[in-house]
N, C-alpha and C positions, 0 to 999 in steps of 0.2 A: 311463314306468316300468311294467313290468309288475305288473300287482296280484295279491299269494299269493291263494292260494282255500281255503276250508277249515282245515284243519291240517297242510295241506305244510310242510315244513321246506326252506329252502333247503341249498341243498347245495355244497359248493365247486365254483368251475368248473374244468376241468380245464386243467392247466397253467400254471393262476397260482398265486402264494405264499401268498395271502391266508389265512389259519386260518381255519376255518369254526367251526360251534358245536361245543360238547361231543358225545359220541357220547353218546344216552340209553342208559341200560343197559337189557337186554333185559328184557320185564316177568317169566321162569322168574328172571331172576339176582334182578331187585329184589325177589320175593314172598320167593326162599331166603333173603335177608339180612333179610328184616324180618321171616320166622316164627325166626329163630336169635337178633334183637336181640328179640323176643318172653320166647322162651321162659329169656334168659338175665335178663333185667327178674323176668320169672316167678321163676327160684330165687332170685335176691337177695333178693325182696321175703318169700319161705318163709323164707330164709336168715337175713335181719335179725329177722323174726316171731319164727323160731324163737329167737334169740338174747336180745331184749329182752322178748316179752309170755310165752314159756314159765315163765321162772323165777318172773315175780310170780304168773304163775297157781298155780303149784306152790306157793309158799310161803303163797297166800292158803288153799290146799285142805288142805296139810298144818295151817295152823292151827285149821282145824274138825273137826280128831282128835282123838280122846279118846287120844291115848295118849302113853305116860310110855317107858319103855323098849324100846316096840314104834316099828318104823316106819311113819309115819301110815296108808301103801299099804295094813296088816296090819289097823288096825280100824275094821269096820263103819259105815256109819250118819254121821252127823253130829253133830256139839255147837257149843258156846258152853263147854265145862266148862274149855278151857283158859283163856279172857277173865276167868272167873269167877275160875279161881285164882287168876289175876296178880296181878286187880283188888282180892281180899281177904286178900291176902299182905302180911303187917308188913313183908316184904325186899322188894315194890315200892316201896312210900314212901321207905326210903331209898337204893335202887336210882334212880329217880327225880328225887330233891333233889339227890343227887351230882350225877346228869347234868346238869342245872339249873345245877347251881353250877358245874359243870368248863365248861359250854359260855358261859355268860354270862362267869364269871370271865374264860376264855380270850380271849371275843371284846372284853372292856374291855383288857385287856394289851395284846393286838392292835390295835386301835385308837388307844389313847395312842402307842403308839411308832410306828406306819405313819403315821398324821397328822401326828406332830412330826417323823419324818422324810421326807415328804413334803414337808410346806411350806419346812423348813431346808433342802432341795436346790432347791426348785423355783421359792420365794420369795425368800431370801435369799441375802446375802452369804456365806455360809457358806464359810471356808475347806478346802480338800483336797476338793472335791465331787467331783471326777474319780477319787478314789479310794473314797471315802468313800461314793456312791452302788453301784456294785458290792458293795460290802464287804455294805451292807444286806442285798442278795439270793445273799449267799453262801450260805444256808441251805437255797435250791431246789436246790443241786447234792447234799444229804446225804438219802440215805433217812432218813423218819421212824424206823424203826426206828435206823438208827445213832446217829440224833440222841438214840434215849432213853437206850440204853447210854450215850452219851458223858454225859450229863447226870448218868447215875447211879453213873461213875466220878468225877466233877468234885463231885459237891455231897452225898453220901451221908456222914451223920453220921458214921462213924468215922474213915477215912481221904481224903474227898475232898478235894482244894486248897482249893477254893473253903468248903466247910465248917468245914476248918480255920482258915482265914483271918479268916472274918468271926467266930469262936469266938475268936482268938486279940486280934483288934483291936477289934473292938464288944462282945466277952461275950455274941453272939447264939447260939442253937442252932439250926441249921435242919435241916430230915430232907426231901430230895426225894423219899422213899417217902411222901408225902402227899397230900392234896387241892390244899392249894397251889405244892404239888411238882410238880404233872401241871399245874394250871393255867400255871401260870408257863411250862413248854418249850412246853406248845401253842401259849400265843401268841407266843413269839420263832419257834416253828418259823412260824406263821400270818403272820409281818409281810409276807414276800417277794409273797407274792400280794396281800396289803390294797394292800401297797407301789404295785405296779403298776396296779393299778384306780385307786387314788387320785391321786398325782404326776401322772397327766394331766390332770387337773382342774385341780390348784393351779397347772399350767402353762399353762392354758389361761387364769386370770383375765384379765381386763380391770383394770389396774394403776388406769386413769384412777379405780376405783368407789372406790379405797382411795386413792387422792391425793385425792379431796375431800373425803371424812370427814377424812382429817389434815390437812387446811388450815383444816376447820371447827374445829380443836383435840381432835379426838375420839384419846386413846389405843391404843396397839397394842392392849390385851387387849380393847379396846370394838370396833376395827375388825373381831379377830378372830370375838368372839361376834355382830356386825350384820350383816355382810358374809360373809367370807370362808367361816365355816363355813355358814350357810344356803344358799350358792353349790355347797359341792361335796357336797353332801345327798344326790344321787340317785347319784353314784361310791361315798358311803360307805355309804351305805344297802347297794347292792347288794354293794358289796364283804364287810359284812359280813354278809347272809344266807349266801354262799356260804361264809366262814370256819364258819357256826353250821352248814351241812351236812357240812362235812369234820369240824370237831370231832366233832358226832356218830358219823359214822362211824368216826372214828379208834379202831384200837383198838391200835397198837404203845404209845402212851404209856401211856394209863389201864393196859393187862397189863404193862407192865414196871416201871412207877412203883407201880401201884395195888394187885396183887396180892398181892406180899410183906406189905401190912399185909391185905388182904381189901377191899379200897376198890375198889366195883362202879360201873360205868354201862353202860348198856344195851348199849354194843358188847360190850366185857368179860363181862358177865353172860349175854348168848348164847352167845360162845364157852366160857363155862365151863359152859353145860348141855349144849352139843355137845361134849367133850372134857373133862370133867374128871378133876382130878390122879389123885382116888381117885374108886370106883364106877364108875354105870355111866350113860350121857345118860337127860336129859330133854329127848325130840325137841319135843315139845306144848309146852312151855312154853318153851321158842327159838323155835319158827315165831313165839309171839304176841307176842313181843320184838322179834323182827324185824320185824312187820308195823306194832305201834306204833313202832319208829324209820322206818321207810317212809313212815308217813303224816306223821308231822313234819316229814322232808329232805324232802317232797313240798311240803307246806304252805309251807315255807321257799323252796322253788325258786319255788313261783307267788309269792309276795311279793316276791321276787328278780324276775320278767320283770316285773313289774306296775310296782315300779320306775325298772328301766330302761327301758318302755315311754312311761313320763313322763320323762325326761330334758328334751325339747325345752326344756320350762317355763323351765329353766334355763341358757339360752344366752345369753352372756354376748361371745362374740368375734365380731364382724362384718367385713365386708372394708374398712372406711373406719376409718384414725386406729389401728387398734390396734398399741402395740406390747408388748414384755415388759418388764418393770422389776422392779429385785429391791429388796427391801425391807434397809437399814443395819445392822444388829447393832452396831452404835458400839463401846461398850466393852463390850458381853457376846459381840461375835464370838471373843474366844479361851476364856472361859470354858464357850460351849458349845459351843466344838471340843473341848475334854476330854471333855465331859460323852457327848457323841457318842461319842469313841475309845471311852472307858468303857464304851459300851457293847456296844459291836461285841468290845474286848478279852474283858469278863465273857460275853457274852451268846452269842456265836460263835467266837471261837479260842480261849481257855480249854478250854470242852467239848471241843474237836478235837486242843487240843493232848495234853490228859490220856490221851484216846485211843489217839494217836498213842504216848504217853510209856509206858502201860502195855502195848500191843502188844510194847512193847522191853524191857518189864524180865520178871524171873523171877517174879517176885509182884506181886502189889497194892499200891503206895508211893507216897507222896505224892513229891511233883514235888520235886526237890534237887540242886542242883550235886553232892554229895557222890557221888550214885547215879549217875553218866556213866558214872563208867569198870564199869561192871558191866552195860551193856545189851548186850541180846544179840538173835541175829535166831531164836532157834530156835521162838519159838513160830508164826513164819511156816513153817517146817520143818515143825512140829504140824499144822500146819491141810494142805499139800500129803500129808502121809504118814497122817494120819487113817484111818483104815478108811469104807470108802465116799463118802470125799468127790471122788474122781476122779466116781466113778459123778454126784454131784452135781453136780458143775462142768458136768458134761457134759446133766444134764439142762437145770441154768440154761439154758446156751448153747442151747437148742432150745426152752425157753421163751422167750427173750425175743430172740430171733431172730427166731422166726416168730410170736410174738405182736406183732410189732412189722410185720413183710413185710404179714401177712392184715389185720391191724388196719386198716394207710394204703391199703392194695386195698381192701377196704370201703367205707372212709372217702372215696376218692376218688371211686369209683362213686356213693354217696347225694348226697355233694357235688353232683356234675356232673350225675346225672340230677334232683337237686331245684331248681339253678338253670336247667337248660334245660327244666325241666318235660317228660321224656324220656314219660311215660305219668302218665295220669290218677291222681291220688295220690302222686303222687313228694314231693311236700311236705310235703303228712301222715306221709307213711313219716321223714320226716327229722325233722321234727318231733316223732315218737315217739318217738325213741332220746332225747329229752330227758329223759323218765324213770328212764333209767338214772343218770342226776348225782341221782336222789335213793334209787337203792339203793344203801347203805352195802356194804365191799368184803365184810363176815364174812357179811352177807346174803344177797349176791349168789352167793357161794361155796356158803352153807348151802342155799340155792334149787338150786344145781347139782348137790350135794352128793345131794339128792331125787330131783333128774330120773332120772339116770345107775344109783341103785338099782331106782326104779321102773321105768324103760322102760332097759334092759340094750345098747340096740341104738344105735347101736354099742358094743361094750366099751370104752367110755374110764374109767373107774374102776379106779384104783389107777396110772392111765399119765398120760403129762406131757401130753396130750391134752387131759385133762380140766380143766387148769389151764388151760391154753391157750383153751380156748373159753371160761372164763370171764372169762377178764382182757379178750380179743376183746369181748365183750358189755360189759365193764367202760371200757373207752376207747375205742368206737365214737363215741358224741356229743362226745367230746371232739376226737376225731382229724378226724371229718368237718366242725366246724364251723373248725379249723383250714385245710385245703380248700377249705371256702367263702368264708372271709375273701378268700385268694389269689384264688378266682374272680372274684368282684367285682371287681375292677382288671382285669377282660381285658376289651377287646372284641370283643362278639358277631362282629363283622366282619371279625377274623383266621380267625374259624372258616369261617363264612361262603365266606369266597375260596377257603377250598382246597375246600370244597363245589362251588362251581360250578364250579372245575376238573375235576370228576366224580372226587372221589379219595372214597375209599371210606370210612365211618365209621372204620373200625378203623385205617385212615392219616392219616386228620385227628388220631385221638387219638394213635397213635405219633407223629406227624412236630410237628404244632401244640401239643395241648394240654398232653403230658405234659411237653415243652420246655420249656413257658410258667411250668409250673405245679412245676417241677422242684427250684426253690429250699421251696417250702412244705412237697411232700412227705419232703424230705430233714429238714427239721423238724419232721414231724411224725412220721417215724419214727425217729428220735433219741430226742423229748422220750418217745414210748409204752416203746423199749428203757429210757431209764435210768427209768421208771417200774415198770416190770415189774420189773426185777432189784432193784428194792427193797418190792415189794407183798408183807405178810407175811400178811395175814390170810385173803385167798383160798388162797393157796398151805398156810397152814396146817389150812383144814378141809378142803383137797383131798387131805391129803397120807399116801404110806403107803411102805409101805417099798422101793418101786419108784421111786416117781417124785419122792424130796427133792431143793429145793434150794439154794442155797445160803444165804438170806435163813431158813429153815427151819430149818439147821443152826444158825447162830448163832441162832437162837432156843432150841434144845434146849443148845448150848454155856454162854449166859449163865447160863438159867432153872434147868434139872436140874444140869448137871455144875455148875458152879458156879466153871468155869475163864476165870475174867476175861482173863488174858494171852492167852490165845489165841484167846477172843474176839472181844478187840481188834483182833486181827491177823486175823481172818478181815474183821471190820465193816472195816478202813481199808483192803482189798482190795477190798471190796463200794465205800465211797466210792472209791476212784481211779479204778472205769470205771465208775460213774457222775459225778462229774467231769468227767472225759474227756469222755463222750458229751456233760451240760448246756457245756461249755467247747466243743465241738466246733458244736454247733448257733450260740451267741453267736459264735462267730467267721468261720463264714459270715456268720451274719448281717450283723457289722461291715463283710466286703467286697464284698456284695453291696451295702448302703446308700453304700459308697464309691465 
């Protein structure tokens, strides 16, 4: 056999079939494709920079402004004077306590009910699970915003069902314009997500820990508080820091519950210095509201990885002997399949259906056989023939079209170059959009809100642009960690092969990766669209008379005009395709697992 020498390459002989090796690309072809995968690494990493650390710079810089009606850009020099005001203002302490109480209250609601139905679908015999577990997370398909309407047509002291009902059968008076009014929807709106962090857990037990305590005679409530709860500590732990950053940030319920009586927390009490009903803003004292809720969702999120970083502790299911076993409900299995309907009727379709009920009628009426034959479809009329709401629909549809297209391109790029480690820092970059999960959406907004006056360039202020790039910034770390999840189950080795067939990056990722990875991104531009078409708080401090849209409109419909019926009928349009899209993404899902 002849011996190579050097770096000869053999070559095929001529005339036989044999495939020889790949042709190497010539060294002009490979420099021009690795200065273009350069320079394109280059703007994303500007691109994403610009996106997540501009705004908090902006809003940390506008906070050390001394100014009230000016914008921060306009005075001088530096201070502390707006920390000082917050900090020695009678309306922070109960600014404050509220939020205290709204986000603790919420995340106990939330808790008691994701736990109790957690373990009743995941533990027990519970009958109707198959329907009964869906039903729980029906509430991710309703924008927060519609949820507050509906709650505040369903339970509001004069005329709602639910109001009148328990007025009429217990002698109670309740007013969902209150503190425990806003607590109470935050956490039925909060269960869906606890929901899903936690039921893995309790699905996961090892049955054998809880069959020996009950053979030693130890009682359900005893196995529950020795066992079962210390076990899924690190699910619920984490599940509810991130309930305490969305509360925080939430501002559709506290502004639509909270406001009619003057009942402030920090989301709400921003937006009313940037936007209030009468006068005129106080920029200074929003920036330091916002900054103090930044560092809280902050603090919250590291408690949150810190966590889940401890999980292991807790592992519970090995590959030998485990199997699942559900725990008897004997004779309370039918009494708390009531208690369950109960709660899914009062908690979830009640508010939907009231909804649904006064979109149809001509006024505001309590729910009645009587009232049938008088429903009508014109307030849906109202809302199509409205004056400017074509122009809105139209913006919607370009909002969350394309905040949804750029967002999963994004998303998918930080993904793939942070698991393949594509250039030095890719990790870090991905890593740092985690910051964004702790700016709240009125902040995030209000931060962009600054950039776009200050620096003019491009003109996206007053256009649907401007929205657009904030929502983009707003579900980047959520979208890309969506992305990596899916990465994770590939092997490096599919990629690999079509590598050494000498196919070209940009054909490995059309032909391989995008294929592979085609079910996740279809999910995860879905779950960003029907998120968009319901995010009211950005879209509100973004908004002018160019670029409303339609989650904006029913905010000025409910609040100023004060036309509930049609409303209704704009919010149960807003729910069907969001709906659609959460039902669309779940039903993939279901035949792709099939």
């Amino acid at each position: 056999m002849q011996q190579l020498k050097g770096d000869a390459v053999p070559t095929r002989p001529a005339g036989t079939g044999e495939p020889g090796p790949p042709e190497q690309p010539a060294p002009v072809a490979r420099s021009g494709r690795l200065l273009a995968s350069t320079l394109v690494n280059v703007a994303m990493i500007v691109l994403i920079g610009y996106l997540v650390l501009v705004p908090l710079v902006i809003l940390l810089y506008s906070s050390f402004k001394a100014s009230t009606t000016q914008l921060p850009f306009q005075v001088p020099g530096f201070s502390v004077t707006n920390y000082l005001n917050v900090f020695e203002s009678s309306h922070f302490a109960s600014v404050a306590w509220n939020t205290v109480l709204y986000v603790v209250g919420s995340l106990l609601v939330a808790l008691v009910l994701s736990m109790s139905l957690a373990y009743l679908m995941e533990r027990t015999d519970l009958p109707g699970r198959r329907f009964l577990a869906p039903m729980a997370l029906a509430p991710m398909a309703v924008p927060v915003t519609v949820m507050a309407i509906a709650w505040a047509l369903v339970a509001n002291p004069v005329n709602g069902p639910l109001a009148v009902a328990v007025r009429n059968v217990l002698g109670l008076h309740i007013d969902i314009y209150s503190l425990p009014g806003m607590i109470l929807v935050m956490g039925i709106f909060g269960v869906p997500s606890m929901y899903l962090t936690i039921a893995p857990a309790f699905a996961r037990l090892n049955p054998e820990l809880e069959e020996a305590a009950a053979a030693l005679g130890a009682p359900l409530r005893r196995r529950l508080r020795l066992i079962v709860l210390p076990l899924v500590t690190p699910a619920v732990s984490a599940a509810g820091m991130l309930l305490v950053v969305v509360a925080l940030e939430g501002f559709a319920i506290p502004a639509i519950l909270g406001l009619p009586k003057q009942i402030f927390v920090f989301s709400s009490q921003i937006q009313y210095y940037v936007q209030p009903p009468t006068g005129v803003p106080n920029f200074g004292q929003a920036s330091t509201y916002g900054v103090l809720l930044l560092a809280v969702s902050l603090i919250m999120l590291m408690v949150y990885r810190r966590r889940t970083r401890d999980a292991h502790r807790f592992r519970v299911v090995s590959g030998k002997g485990y199997r699942q076993n559900r725990v008897a409900l004997g004779r309370w299995r039918v009494p708390v399949f009531l208690v369950v309907c109960l709660y899914m009727l009062v908690g979830i379709v009640l508010p939907l259906l009231t909804l649904v009920w006064t979109s149809l009628s001509p006024y505001t009426r309590p729910i009645s056989l009587s009232n049938l034959g008088s429903m009508t479809l014109a307030n849906y009329g109202n809302v199509f023939t409205a004056p400017g709401m074509g122009h809105s629909l139209l913006n919607t549809a370009w909002v969350v079209l394309l905040t949804a297209t750029i967002s999963t391109a994004i998303s998918t790029w930080l993904a793939v170059a942070a698991s393949r480690r594509q250039f030095p820092g890719s990790t870090v970059l991905f890593e740092a959009t985690f910051l964004v999960f702790g700016i709240p959406s009125v902040v995030l907004g209000f931060a962009i809100l600054f950039l776009y006056v200050f620096i003019p360039v491009p003109p996206l202020y007053g256009t649907v642009w401007i929205i657009i790039v904030a929502l983009v910034a707003r579900y980047l770390p959520r979208g890309s960690r969506m992305v990596q999840t899916a990465l994770l189950q590939l092997d490096d080795g599919l990629i690999e092969a079509a590598r050494v067939t000498g196919a070209r990056p940009f054909t490995v990722t059309r032909t391989v990766l995008v294929p592979l990875l085609s079910p996740a991104l279809r999910k995860c531009w879905l779950w960003i669209f029907a998120q968009a078409l319901g995010e009211l708080p950005i879209a509100l401090v973004l908004t002018s008379s160019d670029n409303r849209t339609l989650v904006v409109e029913l905010w000025n419909i409910f609040t100023s005009s004060g036309d509930y019926p049609t409303a209704s009928a704009l919010a149960v349009i807003i729910l069907v395709v969001s709906t659609g899209a959460v039902w669309s993404v779940n039903r993939r899902g279901a035949m792709e697992e099939s």
